[in-house]
C-alpha positions as CSV (number, residue, x, y, z in Angstrom):
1,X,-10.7,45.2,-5.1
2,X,-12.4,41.9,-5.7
3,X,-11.3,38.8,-4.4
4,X,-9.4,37.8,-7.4
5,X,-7.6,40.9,-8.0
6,X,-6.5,40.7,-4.5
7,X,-5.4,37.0,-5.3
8,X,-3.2,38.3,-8.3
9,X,-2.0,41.2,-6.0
10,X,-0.7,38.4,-3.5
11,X,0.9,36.6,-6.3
12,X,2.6,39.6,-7.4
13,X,4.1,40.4,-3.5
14,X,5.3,36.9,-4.3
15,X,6.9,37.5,-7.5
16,X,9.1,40.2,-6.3
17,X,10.4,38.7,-3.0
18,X,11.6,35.7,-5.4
19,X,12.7,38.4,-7.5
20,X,14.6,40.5,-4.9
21,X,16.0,37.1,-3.1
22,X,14.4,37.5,-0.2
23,X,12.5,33.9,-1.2
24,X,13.1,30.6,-3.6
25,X,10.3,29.3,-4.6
26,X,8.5,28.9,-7.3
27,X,5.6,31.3,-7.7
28,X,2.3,29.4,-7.6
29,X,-0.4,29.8,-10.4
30,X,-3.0,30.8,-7.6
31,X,-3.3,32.1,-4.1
32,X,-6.4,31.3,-1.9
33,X,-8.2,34.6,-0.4
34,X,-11.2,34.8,1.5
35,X,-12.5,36.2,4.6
36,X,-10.8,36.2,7.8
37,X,-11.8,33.5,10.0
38,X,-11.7,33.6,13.8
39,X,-8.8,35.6,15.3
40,X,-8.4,37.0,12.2
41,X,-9.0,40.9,11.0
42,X,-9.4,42.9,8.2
43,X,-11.3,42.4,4.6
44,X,-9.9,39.1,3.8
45,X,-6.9,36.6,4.9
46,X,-4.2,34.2,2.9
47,X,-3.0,31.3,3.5
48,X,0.1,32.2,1.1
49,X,2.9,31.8,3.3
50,X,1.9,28.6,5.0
51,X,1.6,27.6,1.4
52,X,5.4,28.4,0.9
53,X,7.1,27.7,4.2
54,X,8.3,24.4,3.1
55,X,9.7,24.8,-0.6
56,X,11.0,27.8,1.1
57,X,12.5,26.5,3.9
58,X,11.3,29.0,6.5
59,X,9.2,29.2,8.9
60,X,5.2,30.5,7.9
61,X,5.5,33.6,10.3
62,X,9.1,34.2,8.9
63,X,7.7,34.1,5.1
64,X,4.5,36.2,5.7
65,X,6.9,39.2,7.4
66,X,8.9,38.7,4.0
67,X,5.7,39.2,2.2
68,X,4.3,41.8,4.5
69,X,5.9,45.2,3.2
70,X,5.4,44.0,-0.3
71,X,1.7,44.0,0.0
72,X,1.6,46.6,1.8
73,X,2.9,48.5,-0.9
74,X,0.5,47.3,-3.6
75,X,-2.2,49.7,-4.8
76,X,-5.8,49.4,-3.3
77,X,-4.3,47.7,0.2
78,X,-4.7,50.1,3.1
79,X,-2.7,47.4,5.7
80,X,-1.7,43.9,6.4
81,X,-1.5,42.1,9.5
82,X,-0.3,38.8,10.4
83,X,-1.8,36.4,12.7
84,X,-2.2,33.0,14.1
85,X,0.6,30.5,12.6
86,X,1.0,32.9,9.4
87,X,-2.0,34.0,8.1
88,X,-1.7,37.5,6.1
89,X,-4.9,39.6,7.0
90,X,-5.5,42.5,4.2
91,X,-7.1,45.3,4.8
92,X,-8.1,47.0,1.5
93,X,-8.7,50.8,0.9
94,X,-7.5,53.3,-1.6
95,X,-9.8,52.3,-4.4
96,X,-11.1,49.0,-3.4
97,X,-14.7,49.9,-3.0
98,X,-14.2,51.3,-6.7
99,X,-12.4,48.8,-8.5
100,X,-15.5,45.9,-6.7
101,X,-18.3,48.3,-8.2
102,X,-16.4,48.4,-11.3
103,X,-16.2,44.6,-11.4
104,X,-19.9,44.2,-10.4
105,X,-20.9,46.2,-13.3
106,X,-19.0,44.3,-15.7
107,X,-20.5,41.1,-14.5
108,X,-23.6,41.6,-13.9
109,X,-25.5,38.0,-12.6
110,X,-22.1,36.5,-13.4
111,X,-20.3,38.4,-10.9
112,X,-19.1,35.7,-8.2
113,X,-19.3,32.7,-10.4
114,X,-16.2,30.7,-10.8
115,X,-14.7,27.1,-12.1
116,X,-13.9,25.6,-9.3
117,X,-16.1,22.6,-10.6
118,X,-15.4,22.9,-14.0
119,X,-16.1,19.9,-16.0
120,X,-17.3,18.4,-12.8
121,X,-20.8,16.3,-12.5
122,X,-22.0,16.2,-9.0
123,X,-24.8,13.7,-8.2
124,X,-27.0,14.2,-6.3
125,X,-29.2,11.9,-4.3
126,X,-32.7,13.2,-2.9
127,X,-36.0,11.2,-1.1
128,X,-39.3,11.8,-2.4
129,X,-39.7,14.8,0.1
130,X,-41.0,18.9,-1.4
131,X,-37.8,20.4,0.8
132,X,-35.4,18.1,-0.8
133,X,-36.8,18.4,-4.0
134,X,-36.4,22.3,-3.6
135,X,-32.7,22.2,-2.3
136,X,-31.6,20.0,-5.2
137,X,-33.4,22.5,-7.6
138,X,-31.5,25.3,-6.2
139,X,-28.2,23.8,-6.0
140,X,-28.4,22.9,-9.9
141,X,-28.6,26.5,-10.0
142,X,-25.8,27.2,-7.6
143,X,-23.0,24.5,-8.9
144,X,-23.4,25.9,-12.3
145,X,-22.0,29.2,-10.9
146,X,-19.1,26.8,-10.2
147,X,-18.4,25.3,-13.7
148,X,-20.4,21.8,-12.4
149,X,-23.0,20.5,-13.4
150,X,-25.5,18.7,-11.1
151,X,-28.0,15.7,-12.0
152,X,-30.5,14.9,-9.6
153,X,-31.6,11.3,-9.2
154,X,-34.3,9.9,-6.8
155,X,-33.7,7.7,-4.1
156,X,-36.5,4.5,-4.7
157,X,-38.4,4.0,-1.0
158,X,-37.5,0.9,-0.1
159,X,-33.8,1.7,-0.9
160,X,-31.6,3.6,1.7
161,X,-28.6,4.8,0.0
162,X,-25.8,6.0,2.7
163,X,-24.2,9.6,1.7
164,X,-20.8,9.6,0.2
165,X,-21.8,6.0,-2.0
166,X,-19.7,5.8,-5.2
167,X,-21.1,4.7,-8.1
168,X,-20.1,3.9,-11.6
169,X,-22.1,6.6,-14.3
170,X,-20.9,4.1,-17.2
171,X,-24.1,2.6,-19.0
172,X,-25.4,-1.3,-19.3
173,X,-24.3,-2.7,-22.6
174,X,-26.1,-3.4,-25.5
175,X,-27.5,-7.0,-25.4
176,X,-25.7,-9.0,-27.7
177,X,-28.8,-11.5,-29.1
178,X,-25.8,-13.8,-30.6
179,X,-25.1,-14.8,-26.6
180,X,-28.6,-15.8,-25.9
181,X,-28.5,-19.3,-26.9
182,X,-27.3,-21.5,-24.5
183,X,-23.8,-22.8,-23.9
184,X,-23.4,-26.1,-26.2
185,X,-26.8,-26.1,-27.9
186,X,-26.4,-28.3,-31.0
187,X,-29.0,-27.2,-33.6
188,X,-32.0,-29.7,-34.2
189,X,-30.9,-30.6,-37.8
190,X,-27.8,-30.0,-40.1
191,X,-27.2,-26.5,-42.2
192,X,-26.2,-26.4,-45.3
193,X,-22.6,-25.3,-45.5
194,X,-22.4,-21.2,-45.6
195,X,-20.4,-18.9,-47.0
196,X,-17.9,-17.4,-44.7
197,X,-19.2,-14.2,-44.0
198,X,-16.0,-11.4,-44.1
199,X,-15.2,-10.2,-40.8
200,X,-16.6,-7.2,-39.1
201,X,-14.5,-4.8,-37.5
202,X,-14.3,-5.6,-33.8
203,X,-16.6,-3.4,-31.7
204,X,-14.4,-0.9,-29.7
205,X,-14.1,-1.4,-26.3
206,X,-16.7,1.1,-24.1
207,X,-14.3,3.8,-22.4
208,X,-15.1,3.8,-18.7
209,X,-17.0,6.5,-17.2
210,X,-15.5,7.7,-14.1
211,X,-16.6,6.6,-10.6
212,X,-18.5,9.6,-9.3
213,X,-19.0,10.6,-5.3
214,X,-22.9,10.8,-4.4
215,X,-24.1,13.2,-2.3
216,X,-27.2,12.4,-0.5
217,X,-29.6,15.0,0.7
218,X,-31.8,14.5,3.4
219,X,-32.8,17.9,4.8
220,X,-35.4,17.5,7.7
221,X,-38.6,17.3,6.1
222,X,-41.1,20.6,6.8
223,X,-43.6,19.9,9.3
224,X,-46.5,20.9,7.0
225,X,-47.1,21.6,3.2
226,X,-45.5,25.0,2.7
227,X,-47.3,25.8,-0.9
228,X,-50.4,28.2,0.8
229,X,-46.9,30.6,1.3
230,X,-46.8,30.6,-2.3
231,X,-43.6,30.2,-4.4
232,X,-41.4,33.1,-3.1
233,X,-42.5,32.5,0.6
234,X,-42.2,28.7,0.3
235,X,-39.0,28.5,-1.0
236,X,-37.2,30.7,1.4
237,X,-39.6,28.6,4.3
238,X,-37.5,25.2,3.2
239,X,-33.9,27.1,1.9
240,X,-33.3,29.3,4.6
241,X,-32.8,27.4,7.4
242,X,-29.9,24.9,7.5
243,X,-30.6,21.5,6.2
244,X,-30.6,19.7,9.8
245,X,-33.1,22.3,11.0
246,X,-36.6,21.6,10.9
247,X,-38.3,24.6,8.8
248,X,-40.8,27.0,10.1
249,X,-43.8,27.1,8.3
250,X,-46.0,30.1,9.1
251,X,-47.3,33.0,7.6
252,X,-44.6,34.9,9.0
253,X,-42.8,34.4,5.9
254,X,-45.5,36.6,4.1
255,X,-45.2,39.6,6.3
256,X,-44.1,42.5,5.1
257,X,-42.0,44.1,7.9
258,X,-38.3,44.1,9.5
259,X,-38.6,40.6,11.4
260,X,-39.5,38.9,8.2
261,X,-36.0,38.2,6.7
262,X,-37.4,37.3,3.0
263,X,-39.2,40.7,3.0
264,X,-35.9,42.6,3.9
265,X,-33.7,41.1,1.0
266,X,-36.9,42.0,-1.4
267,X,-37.2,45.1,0.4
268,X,-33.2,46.2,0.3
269,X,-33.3,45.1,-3.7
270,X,-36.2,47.7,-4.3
271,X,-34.7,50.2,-2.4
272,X,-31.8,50.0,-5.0
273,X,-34.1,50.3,-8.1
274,X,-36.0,53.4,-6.3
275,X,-32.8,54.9,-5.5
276,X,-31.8,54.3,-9.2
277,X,-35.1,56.3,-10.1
278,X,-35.0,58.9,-7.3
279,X,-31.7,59.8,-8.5
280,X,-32.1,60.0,-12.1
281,X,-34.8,62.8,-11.5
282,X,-32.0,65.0,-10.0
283,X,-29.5,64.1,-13.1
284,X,-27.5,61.6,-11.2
285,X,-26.2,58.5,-12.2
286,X,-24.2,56.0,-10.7
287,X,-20.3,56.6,-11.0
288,X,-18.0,53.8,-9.0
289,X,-15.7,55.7,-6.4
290,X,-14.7,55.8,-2.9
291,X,-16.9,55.8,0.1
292,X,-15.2,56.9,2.9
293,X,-15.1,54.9,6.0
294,X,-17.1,57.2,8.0
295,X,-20.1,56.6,6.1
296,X,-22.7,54.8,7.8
297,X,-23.0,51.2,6.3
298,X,-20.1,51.6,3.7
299,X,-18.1,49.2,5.0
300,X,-20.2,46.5,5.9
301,X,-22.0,46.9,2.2
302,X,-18.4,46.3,0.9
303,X,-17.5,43.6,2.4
304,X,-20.7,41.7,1.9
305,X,-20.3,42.2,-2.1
306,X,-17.0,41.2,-1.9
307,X,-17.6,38.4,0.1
308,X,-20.1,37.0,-1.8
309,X,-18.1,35.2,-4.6
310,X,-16.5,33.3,-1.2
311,X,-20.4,32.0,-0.2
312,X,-21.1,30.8,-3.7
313,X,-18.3,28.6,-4.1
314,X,-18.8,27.5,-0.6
315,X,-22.4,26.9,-0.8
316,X,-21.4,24.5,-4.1
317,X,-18.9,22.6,-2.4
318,X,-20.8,22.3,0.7
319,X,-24.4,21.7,-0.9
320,X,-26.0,24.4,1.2
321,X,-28.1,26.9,-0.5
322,X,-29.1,28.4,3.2
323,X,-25.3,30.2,3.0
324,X,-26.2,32.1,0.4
325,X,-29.6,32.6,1.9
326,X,-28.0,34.1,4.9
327,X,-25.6,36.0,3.3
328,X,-28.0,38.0,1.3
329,X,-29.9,38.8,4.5
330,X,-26.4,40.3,5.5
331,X,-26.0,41.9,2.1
332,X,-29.9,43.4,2.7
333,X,-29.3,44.8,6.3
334,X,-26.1,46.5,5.3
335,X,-27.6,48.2,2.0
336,X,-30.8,49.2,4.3
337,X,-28.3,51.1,6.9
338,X,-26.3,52.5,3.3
339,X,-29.5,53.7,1.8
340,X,-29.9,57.0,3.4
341,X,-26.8,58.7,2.5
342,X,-27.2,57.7,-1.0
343,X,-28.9,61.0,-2.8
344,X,-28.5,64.7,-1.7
345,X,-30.8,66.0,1.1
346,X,-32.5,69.7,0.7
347,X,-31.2,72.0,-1.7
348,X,-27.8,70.1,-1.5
349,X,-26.6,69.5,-5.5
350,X,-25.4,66.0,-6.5
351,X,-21.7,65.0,-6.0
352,X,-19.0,62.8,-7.4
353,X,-19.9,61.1,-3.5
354,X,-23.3,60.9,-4.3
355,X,-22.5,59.0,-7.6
356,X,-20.0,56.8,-6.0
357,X,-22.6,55.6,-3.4
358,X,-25.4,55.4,-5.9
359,X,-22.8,53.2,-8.0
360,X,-22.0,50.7,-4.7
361,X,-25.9,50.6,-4.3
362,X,-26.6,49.8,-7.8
363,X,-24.3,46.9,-7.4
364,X,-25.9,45.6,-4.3
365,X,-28.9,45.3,-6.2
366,X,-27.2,43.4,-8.6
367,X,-26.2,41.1,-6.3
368,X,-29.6,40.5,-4.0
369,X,-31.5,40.2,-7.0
370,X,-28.8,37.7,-8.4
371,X,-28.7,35.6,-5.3
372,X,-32.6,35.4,-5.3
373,X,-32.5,34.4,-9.0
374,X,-30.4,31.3,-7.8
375,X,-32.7,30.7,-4.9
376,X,-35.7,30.5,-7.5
377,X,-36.9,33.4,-5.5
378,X,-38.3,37.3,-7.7
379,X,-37.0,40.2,-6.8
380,X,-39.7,42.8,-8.3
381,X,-38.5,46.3,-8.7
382,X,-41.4,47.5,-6.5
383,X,-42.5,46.3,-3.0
């Protein structure tokens, strides 16, 4: 189940405890899902009855025990817990690996893109500096995912612009040559009488452009040129790290073994695409299903895909590229601990479990190599 079909399933729950009496409130048009944060447990966590303890008059905890049994009952949710001041914590099973495979596949590179910038225009602010340069490249990238769209503009040397400056985006007017004569100039020598000219339409008045919120980025500056890594290597050098962290610039970044976190995300994403070859030699293909818990890796590989709609919004709002850097590390290490249950060993014959864990790879590829496309970073098919 993906993030938003478990927000519709919440809204549901909703819908029949206002339709069974238990609450009255209106049903809001959208519930916030994502994952649990600390104290919390399970695949993800709402904020839903903290939302509605005050139209409904109740205390949070007593709403989120009214809500409880209903989503407990919905399809593809294994169990819901409640902790903290109210917060429902879902734990998803029957089907949900299935129905996120499903939804990957139908994506594709959209899958985790989302409006919550539409029609937004998000400035952006940047020094004359190769790491800020890179971050503000990426996040054009990453706040289209969003519905935004970003414009970069560059701060002048001698200027220091504080973060969070509002400016105006409306455009200098026209110069209007009639006004350039001074004030109470009397012409040299007398005109002839002219004929009155008819009047012209008055111009329109210019609509204001809205006053838009800078943000300024100053990401510490890389101790040395990082462009003998070469474009993949230098761009995960500066993007990787948070911005207030001074980048590492070695040749680290080129190695090709475990340590080297931009050679497992390539590595995990061309696992998938051998796995996809491996498997078509033995007439298997891909079929979204169930992996049982007891697999190794299954449930970690999960919950990174479904958490990764969560980190793109997030690394939007929050102008940081190095959360979705991360997360695809996370994505990588659980696909790399996944991989080896994937196709049948010996003489075993392929499976309808074999197919659904082919399937839930396939769509972690998907993914890694969609989250390196954003970074400005290849994923090849071989490495």
């Amino acid at each position: 189940m993906t993030p938003v079909e478990l927000s519709r399933t919440v809204l549901r729950a909703v819908r029949r405890a206002v339709d069974e009496g238990e609450l009255s409130v209106v049903v809001p048009v959208r519930a916030v899902v994502t994952p649990p944060g600390p104290g919390g447990c399970g695949d993800y966590a709402t904020n839903i009855a903290l939302q509605l303890a005050r139209p409904a008059g109740r205390p949070a905890q007593q709403v989120a025990e009214i809500l409880r049994p209903h989503l407990t009952r919905s399809e593809g949710v294994a169990d819901v817990e409640i902790t903290g001041p109210g917060f429902l914590n879902i734990r998803l099973g029957g089907g949900a690996g299935a129905s996120l495979v499903r939804e990957i596949q139908r994506r594709r590179d959209a899958y985790g893109h989302g409006d919550v910038l539409a029609g937004q225009i998000v400035p952006l602010r940047i020094p004359y500096d190769i790491r800020a340069e890179v971050v503000a490249d990426t996040l054009v990238r990453i706040v289209a995912t969003q519905g935004g769209r970003a414009e970069v503009h560059h701060i002048h040397p001698s200027r220091a612009e504080p973060a969070g400056t509002e400016f105006s985006c409306a455009e200098p007017a026209a110069t209007d040559l009639s006004q350039a004569k001074t004030a109470g100039a009397q012409p040299s020598r007398a005109e002839p009488p002219r004929t009155k000219a008819p009047q012209a339409d008055p111009p329109r008045p210019r609509r204001p452009r809205p006053h838009l919120r800078i943000t300024t980025l100053r990401p510490t500056p890389a101790p040395e040129d990082p462009t003998p890594l070469g474009p993949d290597g230098a761009r995960w050098a500066l993007l990787h790290p948070a911005s207030h962290d001074r980048p590492r610039i070695s040749a680290d970044h080129l190695l090709q073994r475990e340590s080297n976190p931009l050679f497992r995300v390539r590595y995990a994403h061309a696992r998938t695409r051998a796995l996809t070859r491996n498997a078509a030699a033995l007439g298997c293909t891909g079929d979204p299903g169930d992996v049982p818990e007891d697999v190794s890796g299954g449930d970690e590989l999960v919950g990174a895909l479904a958490g990764y709609p969560a980190v793109l919004t997030q690394a939007a709002l929050h102008r940081a590229p190095d959360r979705l850097a991360r997360h695809l590390v996370t994505t990588a290490d659980a696909l790399l601990a996944f991989q080896h249950t994937v196709l049948p060993l010996g003489d075993e014959k392929p499976s309808a479990a074999h197919r659904a864990r082919l399937a839930l790879a396939e769509a972690a590829g998907t993914v890694l190599a969609g989250g390196l496309s954003l970074l400005g970073i290849s994923a090849p098919d071989y490495l």
